[in-house]
C-alpha positions as CSV (number, residue, x, y, z in Angstrom):
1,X,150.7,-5.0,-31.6
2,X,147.8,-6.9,-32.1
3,X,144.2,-5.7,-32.5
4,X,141.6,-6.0,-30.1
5,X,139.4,-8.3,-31.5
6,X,143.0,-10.7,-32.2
7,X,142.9,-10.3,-27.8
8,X,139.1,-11.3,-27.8
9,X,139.4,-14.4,-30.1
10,X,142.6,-15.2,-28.7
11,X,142.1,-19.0,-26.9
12,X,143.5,-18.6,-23.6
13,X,145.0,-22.1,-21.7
14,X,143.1,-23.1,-19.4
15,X,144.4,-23.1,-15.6
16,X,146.1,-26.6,-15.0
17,X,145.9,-26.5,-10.8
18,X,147.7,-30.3,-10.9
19,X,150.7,-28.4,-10.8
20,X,150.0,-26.6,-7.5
21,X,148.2,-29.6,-6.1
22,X,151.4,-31.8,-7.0
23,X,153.7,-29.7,-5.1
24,X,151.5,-28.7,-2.6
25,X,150.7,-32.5,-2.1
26,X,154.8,-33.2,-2.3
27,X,155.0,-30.5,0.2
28,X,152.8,-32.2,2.7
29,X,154.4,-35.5,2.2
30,X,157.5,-34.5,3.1
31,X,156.3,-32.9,6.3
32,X,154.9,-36.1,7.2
33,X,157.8,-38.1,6.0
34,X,159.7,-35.2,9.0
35,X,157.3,-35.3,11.9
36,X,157.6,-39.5,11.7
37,X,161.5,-39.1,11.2
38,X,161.1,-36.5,14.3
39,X,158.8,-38.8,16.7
40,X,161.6,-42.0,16.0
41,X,164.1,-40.1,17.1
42,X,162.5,-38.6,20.4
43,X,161.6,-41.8,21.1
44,X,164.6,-43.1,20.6
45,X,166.1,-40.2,23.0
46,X,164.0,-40.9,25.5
47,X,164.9,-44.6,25.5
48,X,168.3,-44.1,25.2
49,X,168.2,-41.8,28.2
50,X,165.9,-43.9,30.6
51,X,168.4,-46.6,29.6
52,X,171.3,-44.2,30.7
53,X,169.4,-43.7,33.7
54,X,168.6,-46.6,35.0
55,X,171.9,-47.9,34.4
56,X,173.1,-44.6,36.2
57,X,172.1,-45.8,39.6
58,X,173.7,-49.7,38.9
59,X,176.8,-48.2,38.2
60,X,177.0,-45.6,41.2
61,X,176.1,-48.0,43.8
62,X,178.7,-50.2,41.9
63,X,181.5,-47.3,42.8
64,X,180.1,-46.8,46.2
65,X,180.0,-50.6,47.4
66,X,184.0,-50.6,45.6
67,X,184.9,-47.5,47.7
68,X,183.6,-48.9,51.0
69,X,185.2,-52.3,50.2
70,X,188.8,-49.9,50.5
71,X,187.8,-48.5,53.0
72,X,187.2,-51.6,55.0
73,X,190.3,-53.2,53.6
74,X,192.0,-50.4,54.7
75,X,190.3,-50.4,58.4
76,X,191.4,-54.3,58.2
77,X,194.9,-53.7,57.9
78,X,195.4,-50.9,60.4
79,X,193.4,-53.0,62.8
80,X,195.9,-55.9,62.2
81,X,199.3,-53.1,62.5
82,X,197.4,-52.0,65.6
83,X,197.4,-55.7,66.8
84,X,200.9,-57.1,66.2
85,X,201.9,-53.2,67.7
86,X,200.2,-54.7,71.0
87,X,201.7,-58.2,70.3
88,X,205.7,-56.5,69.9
89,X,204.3,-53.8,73.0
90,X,203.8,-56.9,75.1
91,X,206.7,-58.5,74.1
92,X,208.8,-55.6,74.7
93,X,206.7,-54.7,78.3
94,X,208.0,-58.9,79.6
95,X,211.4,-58.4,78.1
96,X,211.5,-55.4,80.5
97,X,209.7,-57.2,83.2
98,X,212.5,-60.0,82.8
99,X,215.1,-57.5,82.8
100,X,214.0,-55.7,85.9
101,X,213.6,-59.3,88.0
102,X,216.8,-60.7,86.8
103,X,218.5,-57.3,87.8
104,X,216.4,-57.4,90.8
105,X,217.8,-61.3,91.7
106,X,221.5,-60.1,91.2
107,X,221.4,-57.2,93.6
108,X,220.2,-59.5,96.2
């Protein structure tokens, strides 16, 4: 065990603090280096999702206009059925008409 006076005469190291400083400095950098990483990639978010919804609105009045474009096609073609109905309905409604005066000619 050493003497007393061995402690007192001993030469101590001094404190080297660049250690600390370096990491604490290392530390700091690196929190920078993930606050910028963090603020890129909210931005990007954000643009990616005003992008998503302004295209959003495009693209549902796209599906809207297609769906009314059936259903006007579809209008269309019942509207032309209903005519050539009436067209075959009148066609039928002389044939009878014919019918009833030639039938009324030969009784007479």
């Amino acid at each position: 065990m050493p003497s007393p006076q061995d402690i007192i005469d001993a030469v101590f190291q001094p404190f080297d603090q660049t250690n600390l400083i370096d990491s604490f400095n290392a530390d700091c950098a690196a929190g920078d280096a993930f606050r910028e990483e963090t603020k890129i990639h909210a931005i990007e978010l954000i643009f990616a999702f005003h992008a998503w919804a302004s295209a959003r609105s495009e693209i549902e009045t796209q599906l809207a206009s297609e769906s009314l474009e059936k259903e006007m096609d579809a209008i269309a073609d019942v509207e032309a059925e209903q005519d050539q109905m009436r067209v075959r309905l009148a066609q039928f409604v002389d044939s009878i008409r014919d019918a009833l005066i030639l039938l009324a000619q030969s009784l007479r």
